[in-house]
C-alpha positions as CSV (number, residue, x, y, z in Angstrom):
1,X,0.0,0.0,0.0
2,X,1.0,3.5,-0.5
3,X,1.6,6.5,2.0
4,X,1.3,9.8,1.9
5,X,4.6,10.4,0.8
6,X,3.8,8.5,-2.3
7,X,0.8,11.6,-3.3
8,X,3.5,14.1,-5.5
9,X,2.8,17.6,-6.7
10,X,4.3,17.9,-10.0
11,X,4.8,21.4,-11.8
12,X,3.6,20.4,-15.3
13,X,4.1,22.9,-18.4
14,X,3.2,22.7,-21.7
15,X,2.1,25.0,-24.7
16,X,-1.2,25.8,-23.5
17,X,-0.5,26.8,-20.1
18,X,1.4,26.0,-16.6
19,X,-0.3,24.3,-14.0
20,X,-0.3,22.2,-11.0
21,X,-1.6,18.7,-11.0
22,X,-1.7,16.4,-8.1
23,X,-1.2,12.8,-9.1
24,X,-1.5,9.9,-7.1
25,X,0.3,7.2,-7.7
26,X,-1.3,3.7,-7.5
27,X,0.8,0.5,-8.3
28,X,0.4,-1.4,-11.5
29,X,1.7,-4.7,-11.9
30,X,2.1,-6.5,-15.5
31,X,3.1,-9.8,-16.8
32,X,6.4,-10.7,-15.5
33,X,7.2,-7.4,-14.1
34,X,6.9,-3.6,-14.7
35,X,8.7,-1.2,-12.7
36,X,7.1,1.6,-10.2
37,X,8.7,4.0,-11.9
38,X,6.8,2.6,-15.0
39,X,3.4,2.8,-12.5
40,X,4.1,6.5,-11.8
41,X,4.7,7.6,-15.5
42,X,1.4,5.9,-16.3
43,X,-1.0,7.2,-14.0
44,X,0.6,10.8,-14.4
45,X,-0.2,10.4,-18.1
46,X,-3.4,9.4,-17.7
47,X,-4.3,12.6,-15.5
48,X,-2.6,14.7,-17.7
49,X,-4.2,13.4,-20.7
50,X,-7.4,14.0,-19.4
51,X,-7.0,17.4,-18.6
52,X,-5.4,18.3,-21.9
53,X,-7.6,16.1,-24.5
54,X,-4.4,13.7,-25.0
55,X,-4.3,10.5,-24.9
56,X,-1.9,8.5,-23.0
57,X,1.2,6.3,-24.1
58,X,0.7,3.2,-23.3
59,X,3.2,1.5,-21.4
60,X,2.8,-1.8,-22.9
61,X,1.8,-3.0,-26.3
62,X,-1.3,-5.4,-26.8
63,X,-0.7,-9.3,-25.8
64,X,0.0,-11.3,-29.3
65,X,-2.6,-13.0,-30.8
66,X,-2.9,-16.8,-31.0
67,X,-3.1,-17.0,-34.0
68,X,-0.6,-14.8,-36.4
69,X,-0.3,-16.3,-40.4
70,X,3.2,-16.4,-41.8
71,X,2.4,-14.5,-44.2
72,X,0.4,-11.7,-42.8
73,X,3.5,-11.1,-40.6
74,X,5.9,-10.9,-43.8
75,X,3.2,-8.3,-44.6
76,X,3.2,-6.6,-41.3
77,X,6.9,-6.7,-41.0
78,X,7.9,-5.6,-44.3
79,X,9.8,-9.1,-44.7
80,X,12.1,-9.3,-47.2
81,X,13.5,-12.2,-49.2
82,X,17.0,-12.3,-50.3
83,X,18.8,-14.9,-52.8
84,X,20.8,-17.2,-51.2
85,X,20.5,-16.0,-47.9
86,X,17.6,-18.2,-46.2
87,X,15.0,-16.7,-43.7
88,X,12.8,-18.4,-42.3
89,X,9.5,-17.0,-40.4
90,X,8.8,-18.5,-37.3
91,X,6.9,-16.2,-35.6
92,X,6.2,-13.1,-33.7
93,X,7.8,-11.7,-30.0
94,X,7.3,-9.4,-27.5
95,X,10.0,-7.9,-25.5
96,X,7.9,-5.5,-22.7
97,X,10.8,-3.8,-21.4
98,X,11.6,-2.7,-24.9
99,X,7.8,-1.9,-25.3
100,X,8.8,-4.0,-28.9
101,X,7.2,-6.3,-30.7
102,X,8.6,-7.9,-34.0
103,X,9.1,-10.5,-36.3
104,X,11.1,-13.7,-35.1
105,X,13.2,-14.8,-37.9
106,X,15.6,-18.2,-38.3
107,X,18.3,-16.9,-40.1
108,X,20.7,-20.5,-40.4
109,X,23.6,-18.7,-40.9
110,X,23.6,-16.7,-37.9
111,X,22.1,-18.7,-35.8
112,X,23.2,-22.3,-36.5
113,X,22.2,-25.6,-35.2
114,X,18.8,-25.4,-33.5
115,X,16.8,-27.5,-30.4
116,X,13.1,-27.4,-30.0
117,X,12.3,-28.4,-26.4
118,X,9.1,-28.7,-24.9
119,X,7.0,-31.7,-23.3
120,X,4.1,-30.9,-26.2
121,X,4.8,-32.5,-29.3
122,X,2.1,-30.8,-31.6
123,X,4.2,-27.4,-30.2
124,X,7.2,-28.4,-31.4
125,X,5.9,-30.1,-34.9
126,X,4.3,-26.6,-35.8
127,X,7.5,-24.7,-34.7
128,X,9.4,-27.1,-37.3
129,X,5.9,-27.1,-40.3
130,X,6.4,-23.1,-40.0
131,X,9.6,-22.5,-41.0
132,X,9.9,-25.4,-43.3
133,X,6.9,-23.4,-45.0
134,X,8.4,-20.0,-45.0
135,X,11.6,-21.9,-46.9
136,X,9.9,-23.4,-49.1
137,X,8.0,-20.5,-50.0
138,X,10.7,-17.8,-50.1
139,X,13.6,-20.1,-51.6
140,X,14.1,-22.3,-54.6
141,X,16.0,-25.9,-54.1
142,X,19.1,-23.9,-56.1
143,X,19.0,-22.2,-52.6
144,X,17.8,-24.4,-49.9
145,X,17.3,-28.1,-49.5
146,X,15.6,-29.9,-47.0
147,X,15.9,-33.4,-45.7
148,X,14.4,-34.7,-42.3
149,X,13.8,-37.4,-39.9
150,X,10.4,-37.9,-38.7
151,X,9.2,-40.2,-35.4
152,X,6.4,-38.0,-34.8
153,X,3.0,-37.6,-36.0
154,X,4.7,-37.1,-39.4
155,X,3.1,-33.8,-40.1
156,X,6.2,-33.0,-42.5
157,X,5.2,-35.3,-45.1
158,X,3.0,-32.7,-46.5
159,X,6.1,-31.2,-47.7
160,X,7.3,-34.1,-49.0
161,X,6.8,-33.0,-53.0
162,X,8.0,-29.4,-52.7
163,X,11.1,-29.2,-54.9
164,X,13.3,-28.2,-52.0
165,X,12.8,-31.5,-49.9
166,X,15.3,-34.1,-50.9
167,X,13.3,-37.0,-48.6
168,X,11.9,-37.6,-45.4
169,X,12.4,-41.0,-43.0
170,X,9.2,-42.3,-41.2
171,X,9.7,-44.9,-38.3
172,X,10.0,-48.5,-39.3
173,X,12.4,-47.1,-42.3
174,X,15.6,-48.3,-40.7
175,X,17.7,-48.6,-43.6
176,X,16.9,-45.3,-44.8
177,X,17.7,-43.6,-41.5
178,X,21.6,-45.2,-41.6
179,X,21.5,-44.1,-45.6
180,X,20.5,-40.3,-44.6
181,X,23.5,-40.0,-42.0
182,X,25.4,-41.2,-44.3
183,X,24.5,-38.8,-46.8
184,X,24.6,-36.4,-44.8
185,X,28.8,-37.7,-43.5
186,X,29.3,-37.7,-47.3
187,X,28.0,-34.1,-48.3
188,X,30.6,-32.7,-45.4
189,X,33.3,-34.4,-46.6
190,X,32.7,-33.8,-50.6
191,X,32.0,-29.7,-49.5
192,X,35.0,-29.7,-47.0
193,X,37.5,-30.5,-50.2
194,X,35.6,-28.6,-52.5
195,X,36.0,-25.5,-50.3
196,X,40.0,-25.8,-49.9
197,X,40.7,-23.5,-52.1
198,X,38.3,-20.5,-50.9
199,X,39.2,-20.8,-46.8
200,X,37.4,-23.5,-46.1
201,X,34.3,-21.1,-46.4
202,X,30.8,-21.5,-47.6
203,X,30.2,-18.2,-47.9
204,X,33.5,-17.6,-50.2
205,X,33.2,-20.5,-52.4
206,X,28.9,-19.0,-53.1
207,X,30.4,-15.4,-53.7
208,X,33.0,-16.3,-56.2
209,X,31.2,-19.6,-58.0
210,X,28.1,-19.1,-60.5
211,X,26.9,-21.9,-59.8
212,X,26.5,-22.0,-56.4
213,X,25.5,-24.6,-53.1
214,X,22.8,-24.5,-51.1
215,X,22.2,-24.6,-47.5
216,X,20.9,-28.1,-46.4
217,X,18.4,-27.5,-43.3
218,X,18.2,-31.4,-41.6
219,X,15.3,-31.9,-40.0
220,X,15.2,-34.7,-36.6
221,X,11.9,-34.7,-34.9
222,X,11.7,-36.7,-31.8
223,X,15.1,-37.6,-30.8
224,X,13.9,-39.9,-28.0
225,X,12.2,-41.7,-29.6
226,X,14.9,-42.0,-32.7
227,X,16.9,-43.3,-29.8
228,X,14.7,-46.1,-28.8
229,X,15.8,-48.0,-32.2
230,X,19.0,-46.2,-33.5
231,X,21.5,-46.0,-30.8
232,X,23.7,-44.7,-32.7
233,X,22.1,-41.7,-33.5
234,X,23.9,-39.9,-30.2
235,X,27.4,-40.4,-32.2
236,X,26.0,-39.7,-35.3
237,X,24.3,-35.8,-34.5
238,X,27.6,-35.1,-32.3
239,X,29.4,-35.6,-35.1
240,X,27.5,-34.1,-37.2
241,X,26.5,-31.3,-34.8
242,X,30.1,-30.5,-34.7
243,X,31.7,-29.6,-38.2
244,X,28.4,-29.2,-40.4
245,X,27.8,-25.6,-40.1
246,X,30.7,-24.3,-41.7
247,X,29.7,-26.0,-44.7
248,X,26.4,-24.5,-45.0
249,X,24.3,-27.9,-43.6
250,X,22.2,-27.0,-40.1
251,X,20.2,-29.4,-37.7
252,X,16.8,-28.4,-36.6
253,X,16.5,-31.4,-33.4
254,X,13.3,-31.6,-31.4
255,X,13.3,-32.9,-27.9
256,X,11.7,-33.2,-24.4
257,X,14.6,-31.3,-22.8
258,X,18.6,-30.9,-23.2
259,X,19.1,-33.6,-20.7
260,X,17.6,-36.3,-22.7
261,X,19.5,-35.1,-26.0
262,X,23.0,-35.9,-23.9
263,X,25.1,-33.2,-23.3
264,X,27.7,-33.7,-26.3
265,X,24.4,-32.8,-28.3
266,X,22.6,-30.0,-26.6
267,X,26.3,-28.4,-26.9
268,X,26.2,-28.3,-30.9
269,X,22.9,-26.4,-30.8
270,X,23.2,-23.0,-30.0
271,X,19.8,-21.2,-31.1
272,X,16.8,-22.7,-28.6
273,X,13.5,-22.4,-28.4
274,X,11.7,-23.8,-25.1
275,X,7.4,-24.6,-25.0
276,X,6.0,-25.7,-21.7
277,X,8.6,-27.9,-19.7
278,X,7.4,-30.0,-16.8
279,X,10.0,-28.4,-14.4
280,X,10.9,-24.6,-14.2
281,X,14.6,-25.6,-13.7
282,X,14.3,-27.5,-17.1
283,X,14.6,-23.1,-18.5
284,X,18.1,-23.0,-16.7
285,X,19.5,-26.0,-18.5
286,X,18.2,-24.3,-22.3
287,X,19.4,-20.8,-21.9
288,X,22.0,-21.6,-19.4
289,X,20.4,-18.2,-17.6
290,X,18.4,-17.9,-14.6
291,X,14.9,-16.5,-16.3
292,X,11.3,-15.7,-14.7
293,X,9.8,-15.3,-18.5
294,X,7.4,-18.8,-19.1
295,X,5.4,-19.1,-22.5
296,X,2.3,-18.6,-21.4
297,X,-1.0,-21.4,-21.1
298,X,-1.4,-21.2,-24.9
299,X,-1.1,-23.2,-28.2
300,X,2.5,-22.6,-29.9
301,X,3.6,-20.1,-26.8
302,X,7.3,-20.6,-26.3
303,X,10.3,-18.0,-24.9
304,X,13.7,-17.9,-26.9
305,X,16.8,-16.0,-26.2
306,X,17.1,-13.1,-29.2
307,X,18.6,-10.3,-27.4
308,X,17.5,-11.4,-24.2
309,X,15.0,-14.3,-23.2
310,X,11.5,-13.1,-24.8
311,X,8.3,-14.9,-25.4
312,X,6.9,-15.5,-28.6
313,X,4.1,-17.4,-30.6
314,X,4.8,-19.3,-33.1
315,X,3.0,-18.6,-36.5
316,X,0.5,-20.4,-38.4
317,X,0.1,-21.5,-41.9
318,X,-3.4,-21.1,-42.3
319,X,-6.1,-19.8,-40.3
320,X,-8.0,-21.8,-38.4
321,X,-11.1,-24.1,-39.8
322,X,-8.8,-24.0,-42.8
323,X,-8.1,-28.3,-44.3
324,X,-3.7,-28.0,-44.2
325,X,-3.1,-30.3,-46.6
326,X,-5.1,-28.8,-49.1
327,X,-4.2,-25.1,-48.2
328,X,-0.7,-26.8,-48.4
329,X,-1.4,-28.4,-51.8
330,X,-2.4,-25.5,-53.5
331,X,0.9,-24.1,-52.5
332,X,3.0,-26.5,-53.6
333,X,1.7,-25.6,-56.9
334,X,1.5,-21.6,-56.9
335,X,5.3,-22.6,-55.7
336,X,5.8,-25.1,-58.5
337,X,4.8,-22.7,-61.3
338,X,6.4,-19.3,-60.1
């Protein structure tokens, strides 16, 4: 509660006249945590404005929808596609003690190897349909191709006959889980002689070559239960994990939390997004930060670290009561023919 110390006289001027206002200054609490200072700036707005015909400055900007389309947020956002340099939407944020909101992007280059952790599976599946969208729709296979690994609910095989995926493993397909490591071994080790001569860099050998390489996103959704019938597959991302970004090839790994990925693996993916984890501590072991910020009780709410540890909510592909796989159809061939 507040005393009387806490009633102010303020000498207020402006262009119409000077005057004297008594403000009182209630607390106001937000979210996760907005200062009093923020509290007393508010309510003397709010008395000012009404004795002046103003209105006040909100402190805060409006909670993020649930649902936000990909591509009304290119719209919004003013996104941008450039050639060879793959973006790809995932959703918007809010940072309140920037009073910002914008576009989160997944820029491979900058960002690298990626985890998804979070104990709900259709959270994480929509984090990896929403990018692998935005690719597809923003980049030809010249630029990007994509090849994944899916033991989930194998919502990716609707991209399965865009030009930019090269193939996609279901469960049972054993032999075809060794064949795409090993593809993926051999890529690294045909790119790392091919790019002797420009610095061992990807970015050289694309600036000085006509005909240029892509960037290969990999794609492993539900490493636990991968692990149940390739053990090998701890070995094989560490390895992986460790030399592939360099030559332009990026893992996207889903996964309850980093201590089920091992530690050798959760090391090789820097960029983290977190959904709803069954213990807080879990948020110390992604972000290696202590953090109060949670993703909120909603559908595809999740908190990353982009300039601090923000919420955000991932994006959608169509609107809701909208069929996906014929929305996603219809794309594939507006894609086909552009």
């Amino acid at each position: 509660m507040f005393s009387n110390k806490d009633i102010k006289q303020i000498n207020f001027s402006n262009k119409l006249e000077k005057s004297n206002f008594e403000v009182v200054c209630t607390p106001i609490y937000r979210g996760q945590g907005e200062g009093l200072k923020n509290g007393y700036n508010y309510i003397y707005q709010i008395n000012v404005s009404n004795l002046t015909n103003k209105k006040a400055a909100r402190l805060w900007l409006e909670d993020i929808d649930e649902t936000i389309l990909v591509d009304n947020l290119e719209t919004k956002y003013n996104f941008t596609k450039e050639p060879y340099n793959v973006k790809a939407v995932v959703g918007e944020y809010d940072a309140p003690e920037k009073q910002e909101q914008g576009i989160l992007i997944y820029n491979p280059k900058e960002q690298g190897n990626t985890a998804i952790y979070g104990n709900d599976a259709v959270e994480k599946e929509k984090l990896l349909n929403t990018p692998t969208y935005s690719v597809c729709k923003n980049h030809t296979a010249d630029e990007v191709n994509i090849y994944a690994i899916d033991y989930g609910s194998e919502s990716l095989s609707m991209f399965n006959d865009f030009p930019q995926v090269g193939g996609i493993v279901y469960v049972g397909e054993d032999e075809k889980l060794k064949n795409v490591f090993r593809m993926m071994n051999d890529e690294i080790k045909s790119r790392k002689k091919l790019l002797l001569n420009y610095g061992g860099s990807f970015d050289a050998y694309n600036s000085k070559n006509e005909v240029k390489l892509p960037q290969i996103l990999f794609i492993i959704n539900n490493y636990e239960g991968i692990l149940e019938t390739y053990n090998s597959i701890y070995e094989d991302i560490s390895s992986l994990g460790r030399d592939c970004e360099r030559y332009g090839i990026y893992l996207i790994v889903t996964a309850n939390t980093p201590s089920t990925l091992g530690r050798r693996v959760a090391l090789c993916l820097d960029n983290k997004y977190a959904f709803h984890l069954n213990d807080s501590t879990d948020y110390y072991g992604v972000f290696n930060t202590n953090t109060k910020v949670r993703p909120r009780e909603r559908l595809g709410r999740g908190i990353t670290d982009n300039d601090g540890i923000h919420e955000f909510q991932t994006a959608s592909i169509v609107d809701e009561g909208i069929d996906m796989n014929s929305a996603i159809t219809q794309i594939q061939e507006r894609i086909r023919y552009d």
